[in-house]
N, C-alpha and C positions, 0 to 999 in steps of 0.2 A: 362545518366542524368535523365530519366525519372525513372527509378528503384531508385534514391537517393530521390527524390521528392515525389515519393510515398510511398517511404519505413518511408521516413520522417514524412509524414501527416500521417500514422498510426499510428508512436509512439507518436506524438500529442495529436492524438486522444485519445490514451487508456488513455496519461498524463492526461486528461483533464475530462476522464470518472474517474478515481479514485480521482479527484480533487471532480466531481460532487460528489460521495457516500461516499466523507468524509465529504462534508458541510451536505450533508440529515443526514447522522449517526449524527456528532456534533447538529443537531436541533435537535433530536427526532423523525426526520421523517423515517426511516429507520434501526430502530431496528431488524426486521427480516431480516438483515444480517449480521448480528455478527454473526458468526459460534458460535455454542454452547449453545449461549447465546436463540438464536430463539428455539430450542427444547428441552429445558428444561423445568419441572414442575413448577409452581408456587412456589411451596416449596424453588425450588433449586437457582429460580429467586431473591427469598425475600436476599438472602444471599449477594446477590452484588450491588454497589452504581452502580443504570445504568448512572449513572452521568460523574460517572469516569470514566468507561466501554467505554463508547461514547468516550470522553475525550481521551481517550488513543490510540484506534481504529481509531479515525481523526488523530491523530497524526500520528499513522504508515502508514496510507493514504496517508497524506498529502506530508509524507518523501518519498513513492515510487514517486509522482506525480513529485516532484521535483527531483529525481536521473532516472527515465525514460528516458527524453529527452536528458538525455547525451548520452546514445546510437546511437543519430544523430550520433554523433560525429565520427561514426565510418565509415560511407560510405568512409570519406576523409581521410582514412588510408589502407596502402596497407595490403595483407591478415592477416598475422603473428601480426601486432600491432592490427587490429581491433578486430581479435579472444583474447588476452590477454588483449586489453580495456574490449571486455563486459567480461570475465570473473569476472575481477578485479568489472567491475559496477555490477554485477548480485550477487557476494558474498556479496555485502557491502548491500544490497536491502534484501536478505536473511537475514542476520544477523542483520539487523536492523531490518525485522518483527518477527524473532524469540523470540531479546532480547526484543523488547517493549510486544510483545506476554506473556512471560514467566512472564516479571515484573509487566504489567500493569494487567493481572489475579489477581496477590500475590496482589497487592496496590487497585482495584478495589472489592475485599472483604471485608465487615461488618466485 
């Protein structure tokens, strides 16, 4: 019981840490963590709306914050279903920061 409880309030926590650095990215307070974005030239910067940038990057944030804590879900399944829940949550969390990754690049371009 104590292993489900703690296993729990960690995944909270981290839900709660990508909730916090998607509202800082979404303000403009935390631009130096956009991957890519933070070590680029000014040249290379001038070339993208960091508006959308942010915009896009909260989004994909926001979406792991919210499919995170369904991994609770798994403590209260026996081994076989809990290994093929998170697989199943961990694809969908993958492919959803790939696709916004990929598209919100292409759409956050001048």
């Amino acid at each position: 019981m104590v292993f489900i409880v703690l296993y729990s309030v960690i995944i909270l926590l981290c839900a709660l840490g990508f909730v916090w650095l998607a509202r800082s990215i979404a303000r403009g307070e935390a631009d130096e963590f956009i991957a890519g974005y933070n070590t680029s030239s000014p040249e290379e910067k001038a070339q993208y709306n960091i508006l959308r940038l942010r915009r896009v990057i909260s989004v994909m944030l926001y979406g792991i914050a919210v499919l995170l804590p369904l991994l609770c879900t798994i403590a209260f399944l026996d081994e076989k279903q809990a290994m093929i829940v998170t697989l199943i949550i961990v694809a969908i969390i993958v492919v959803w920061a790939v696709a916004l990754g990929v598209w919100g690049i292409k759409w956050a371009k001048k």
